[in-house]
N, C-alpha and C positions, 0 to 999 in steps of 0.2 A: 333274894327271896326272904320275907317276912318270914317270923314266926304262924301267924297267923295266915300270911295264903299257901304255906305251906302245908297248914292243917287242912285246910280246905280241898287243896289236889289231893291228901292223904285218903281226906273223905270218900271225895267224886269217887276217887279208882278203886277205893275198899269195896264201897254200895252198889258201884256200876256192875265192878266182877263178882260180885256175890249175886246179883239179883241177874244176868244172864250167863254164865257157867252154866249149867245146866242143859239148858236150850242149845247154846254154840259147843256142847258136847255132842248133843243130837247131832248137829248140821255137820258140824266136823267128818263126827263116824257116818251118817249117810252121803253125806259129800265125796268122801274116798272112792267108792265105786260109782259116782254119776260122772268122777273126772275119766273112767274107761268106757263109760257107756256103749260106744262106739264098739269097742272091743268085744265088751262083757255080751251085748245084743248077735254081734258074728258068731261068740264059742256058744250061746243058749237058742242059734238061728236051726229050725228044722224044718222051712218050707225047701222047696222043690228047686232043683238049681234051674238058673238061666238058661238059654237053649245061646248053645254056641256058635256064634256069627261072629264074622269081622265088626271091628271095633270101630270101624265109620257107616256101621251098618243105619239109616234114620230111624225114628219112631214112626211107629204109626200112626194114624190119621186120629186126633184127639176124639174127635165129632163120633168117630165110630165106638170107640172105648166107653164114651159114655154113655152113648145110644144103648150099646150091649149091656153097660150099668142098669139101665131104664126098661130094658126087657126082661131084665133077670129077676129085679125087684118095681113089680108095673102098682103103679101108683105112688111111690115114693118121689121124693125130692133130694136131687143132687147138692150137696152141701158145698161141695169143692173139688178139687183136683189137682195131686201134688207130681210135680214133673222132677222125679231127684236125678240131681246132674255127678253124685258120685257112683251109683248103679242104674244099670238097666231098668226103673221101675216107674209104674205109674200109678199111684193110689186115690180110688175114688172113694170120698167119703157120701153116706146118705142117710136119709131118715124119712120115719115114717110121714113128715111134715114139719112146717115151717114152726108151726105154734109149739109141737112136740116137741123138735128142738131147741127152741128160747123155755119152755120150762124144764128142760131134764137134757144136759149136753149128753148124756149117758146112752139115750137112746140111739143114737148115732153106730153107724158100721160101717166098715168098709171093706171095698176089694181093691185087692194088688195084684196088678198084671204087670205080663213082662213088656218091657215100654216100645219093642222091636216088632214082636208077634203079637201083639194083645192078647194074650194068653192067659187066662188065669189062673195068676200061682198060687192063690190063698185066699181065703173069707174069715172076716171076724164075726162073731156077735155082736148084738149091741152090747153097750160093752157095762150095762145093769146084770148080762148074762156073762160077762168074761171072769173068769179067774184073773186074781191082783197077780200081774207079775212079778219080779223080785225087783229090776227097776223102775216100775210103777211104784212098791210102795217106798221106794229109796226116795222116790224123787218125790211123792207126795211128802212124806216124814222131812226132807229137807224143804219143800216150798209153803207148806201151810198145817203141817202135825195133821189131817183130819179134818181140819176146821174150815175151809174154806179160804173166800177175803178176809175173815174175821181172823183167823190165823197167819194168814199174810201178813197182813197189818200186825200183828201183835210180834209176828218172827223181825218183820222191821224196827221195830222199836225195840226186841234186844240188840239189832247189831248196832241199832244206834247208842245203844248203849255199851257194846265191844268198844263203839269208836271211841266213848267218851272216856273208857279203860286204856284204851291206848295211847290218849295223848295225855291224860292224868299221870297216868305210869310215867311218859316221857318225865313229865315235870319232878316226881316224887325222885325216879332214878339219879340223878344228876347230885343232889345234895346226900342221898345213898354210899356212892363213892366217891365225894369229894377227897377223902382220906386214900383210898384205894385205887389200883391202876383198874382199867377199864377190862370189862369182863375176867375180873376175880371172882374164883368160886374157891370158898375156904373149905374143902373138902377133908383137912384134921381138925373142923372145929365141929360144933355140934350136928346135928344128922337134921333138925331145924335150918339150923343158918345156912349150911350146904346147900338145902333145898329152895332156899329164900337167894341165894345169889346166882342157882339156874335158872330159877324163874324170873330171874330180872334178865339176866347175861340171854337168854335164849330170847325173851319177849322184847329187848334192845335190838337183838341182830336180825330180826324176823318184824321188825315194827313196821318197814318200809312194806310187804307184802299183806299182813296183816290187813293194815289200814287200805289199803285196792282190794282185797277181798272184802275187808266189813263193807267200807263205801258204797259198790258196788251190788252186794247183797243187798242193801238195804234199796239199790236205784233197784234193780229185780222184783221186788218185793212187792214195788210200788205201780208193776206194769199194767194189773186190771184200771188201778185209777185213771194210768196217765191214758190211755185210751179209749177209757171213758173218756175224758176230759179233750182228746181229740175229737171222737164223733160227735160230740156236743158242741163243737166249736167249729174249727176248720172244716171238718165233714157236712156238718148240718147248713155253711153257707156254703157251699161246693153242690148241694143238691137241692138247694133256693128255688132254682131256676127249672126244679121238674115236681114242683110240689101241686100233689093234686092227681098226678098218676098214677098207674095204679103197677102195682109189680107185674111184669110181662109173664104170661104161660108162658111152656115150654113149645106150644105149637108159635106162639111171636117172639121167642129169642133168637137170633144168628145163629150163626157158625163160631162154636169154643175154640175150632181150629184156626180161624181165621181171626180173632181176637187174639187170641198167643200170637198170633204173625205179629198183626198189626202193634202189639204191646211191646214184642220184640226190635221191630223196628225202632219203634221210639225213643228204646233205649239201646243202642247198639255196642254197648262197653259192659253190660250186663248179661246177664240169664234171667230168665221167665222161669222160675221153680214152681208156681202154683196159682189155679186160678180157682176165685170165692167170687159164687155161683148170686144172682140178684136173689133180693128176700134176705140175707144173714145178717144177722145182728151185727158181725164184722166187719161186713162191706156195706155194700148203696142194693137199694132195694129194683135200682134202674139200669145198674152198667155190670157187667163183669170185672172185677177188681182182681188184678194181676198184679204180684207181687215179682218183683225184679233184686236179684241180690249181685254186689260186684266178681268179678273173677280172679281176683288175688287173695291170697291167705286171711290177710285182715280184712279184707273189702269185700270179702263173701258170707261178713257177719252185719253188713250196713247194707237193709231192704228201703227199696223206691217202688210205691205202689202207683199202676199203669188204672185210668180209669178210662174204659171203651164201652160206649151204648149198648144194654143188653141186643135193645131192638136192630137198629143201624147197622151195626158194628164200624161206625166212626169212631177214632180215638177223641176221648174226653178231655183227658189232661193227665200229665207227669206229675205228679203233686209230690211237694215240697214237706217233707217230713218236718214238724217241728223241732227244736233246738230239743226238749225233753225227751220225747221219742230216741232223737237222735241218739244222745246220753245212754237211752237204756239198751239202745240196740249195741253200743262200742264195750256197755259193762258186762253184756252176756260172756262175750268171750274173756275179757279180763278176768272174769271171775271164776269159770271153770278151766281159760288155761288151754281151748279145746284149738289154739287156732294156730299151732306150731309146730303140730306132727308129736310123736310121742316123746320127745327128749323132753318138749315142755310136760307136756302130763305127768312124767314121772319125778319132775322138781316142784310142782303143785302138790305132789300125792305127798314127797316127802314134807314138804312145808305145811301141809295138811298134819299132816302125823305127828309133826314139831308144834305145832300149835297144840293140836290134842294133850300132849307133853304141858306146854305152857298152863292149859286150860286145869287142867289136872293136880299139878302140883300149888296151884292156887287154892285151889278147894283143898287140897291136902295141910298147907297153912293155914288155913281157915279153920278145919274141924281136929288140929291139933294145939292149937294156941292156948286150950285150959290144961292141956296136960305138959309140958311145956315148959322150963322155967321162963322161955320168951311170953311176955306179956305184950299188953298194951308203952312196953320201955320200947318198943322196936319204932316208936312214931315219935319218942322225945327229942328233942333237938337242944343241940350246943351251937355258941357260935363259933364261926370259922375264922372271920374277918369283920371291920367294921361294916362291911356292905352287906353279909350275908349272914342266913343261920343255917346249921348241917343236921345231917341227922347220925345220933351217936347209934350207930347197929354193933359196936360191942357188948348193949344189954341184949342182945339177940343171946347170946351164949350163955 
């Protein structure tokens, strides 16, 4: 390595880590508790327990669940229907209207019944009227600060710039301890250099995780896009061939029940976890769109959507998730970690916590270097060899 591209990696990793530190302190510290979500939502749960039946006891008939949906709140429109395959539940989401929901997702409510008895175990508000919960605002403050896409977008472009800190760092490290054995921390030398050899020695042995966390982050970040980017594309020629229609009332839609069969069918190595109802901005304005997820650990994080004629209830097509899609659906789990059972969650939580560490004493370098005898000498370089130049971190001390 040159004098000169070694200045350069010096650069990137100085700029990159000053200018998103801050932000990936957020995501860190609200990250920690979205990796127990699961958990944390069971100990803060106070609805009404299950009613207790055998465990091969079926669901009830969808058609009627909704029906009861549609009588409770008479004039509204059914948004969706989610069938969760790790509890007993069925949750119907609704709103006041098609157009009320595409300007305001807020206005949106649901009920949860028990998926056995249709029973219902709880009602939200719309959720303009709901109290933030604590992992509402965890998950907000980690996915977009407030801000919406515009914060989306903006929390991606720091982790792209985590990422460009971590492979900078690679390069900078290596000429660091060309002199020294690998993960040396001089801890009789000064309370600076100490701090400047954990923060390498910790961000070296945690680089490999890091880097599938930023990555990852940043493929999440991008999921309003890439969806757009779907129903503009693949979606919009997939429903070519019904333009001109008009969205089916609910007196000319099928059977929801018999749409889950027929989607089931289709796909018979999967589960049907939830059906988005004609008219959503999410789906086709003409079929029921049936989301199907695998049955294995990893393969229950990778959805295959079922498209069946609202009208008919003919199935449509199995449709082929794009390559991008694809990506963002494998990064969810890499990047919270949520798909291993808790032994994984609690070596996420602590690598979470090591990173916080990393993140930390970075910016503790940073806003000690005027007070300091370390200066700007900690970026000088000697050479090593005819091939290469080092960098002398004795002026550290």
């Amino acid at each position: 390595m040159t004098r000169s591209a070694f200045r350069k990696w010096f650069w990137v990793h100085k700029w990159a880590s000053l200018i998103c530190t801050a932000f990936l302190l957020v995501i860190c510290v609200t990250g920690l508790p979205l990796v127990f979500s699961e958990e944390i939502g069971e100990l803060l749960n106070t609805d009404p327990p299950y009613a207790s039946l055998p465990a091969d006891t079926p669901n009830a008939n969808l058609d009627g669940i909704v029906a009861r949906s549609r009588q409770m709140y008479p004039g509204e429109i059914v948004i969706s229907a989610f069938i969760d395959d790790d509890e007993p539940k069925i949750v119907v989401t609704m709103a006041p209207s098609w157009e009320a929901f595409t300007a305001n997702r807020k206005v949106a409510h649901w009920i949860k019944y028990d998926a056995r008895t249709a029973q219902v175990i709880r009602q939200s508000k719309p959720l303009t009227q709901e109290s933030p919960t604590f992992l509402g605002l965890m998950l907000t403050l980690h996915r977009d600060m407030f801000a919406g896409l515009p914060g989306e977008l903006f929390l991606g472009a720091m982790g792209l710039l985590f990422v460009a800190a971590i492979v900078s760092g690679i390069a900078v490290y290596g000429p660091f301890m060309r002199k020294l054995d690998f993960a040396t921390v001089r801890a009789d030398r000064s309370p600076r250099l100490k701090w400047l050899d954990l923060h390498n020695m910790i961000g070296v042995v945690t680089l490999a995780w890091a880097l599938v966390v930023g990555v990852t982050g940043v493929i999440n970040e991008l999921s309003k896009p890439m969806f757009m980017l779907w129903q503009n594309t693949d979606v919009k020629a997939m429903l070519e061939p019904f333009k001109g229609q008009t969205i089916p009332t609910v007196a000319e839609m099928g059977s929801v029940q018999r749409a889950l069969e027929t989607a089931q069918a289709a796909v018979p190595d999967m589960r049907v976890t939830s059906v988005v109802f004609p008219g959503s901005q999410f789906g086709s304005p003409f079929h029921y769109l049936l989301w199907a997820k695998g049955k294995e650990p990893l393969t229950s994080r990778l959805f295959s959507p079922v498209m069946v004629d609202a009208r008919s209830g003919k199935l449509q097509a199995v449709v082929e998730m794009p390559w991008y899609l694809r990506a963002l659906e494998i990064s969810r789990p890499l990047h919270f970690g949520d798909y291993g059972g808790m032994p994984l969650k609690i070596i996420w939580a602590l690598l979470d916590l090591v990173t916080i560490m990393v993140l930390g004493s970075g910016l503790y370098l940073w806003l000690s270097r005027r007070s300091s005898p370390a200066t700007e000498a900690d970026s000088e370089l000697m050479e090593s060899n005819a091939a290469a130049l080092v960098l002398s971190r004795e002026a550290a001390e």
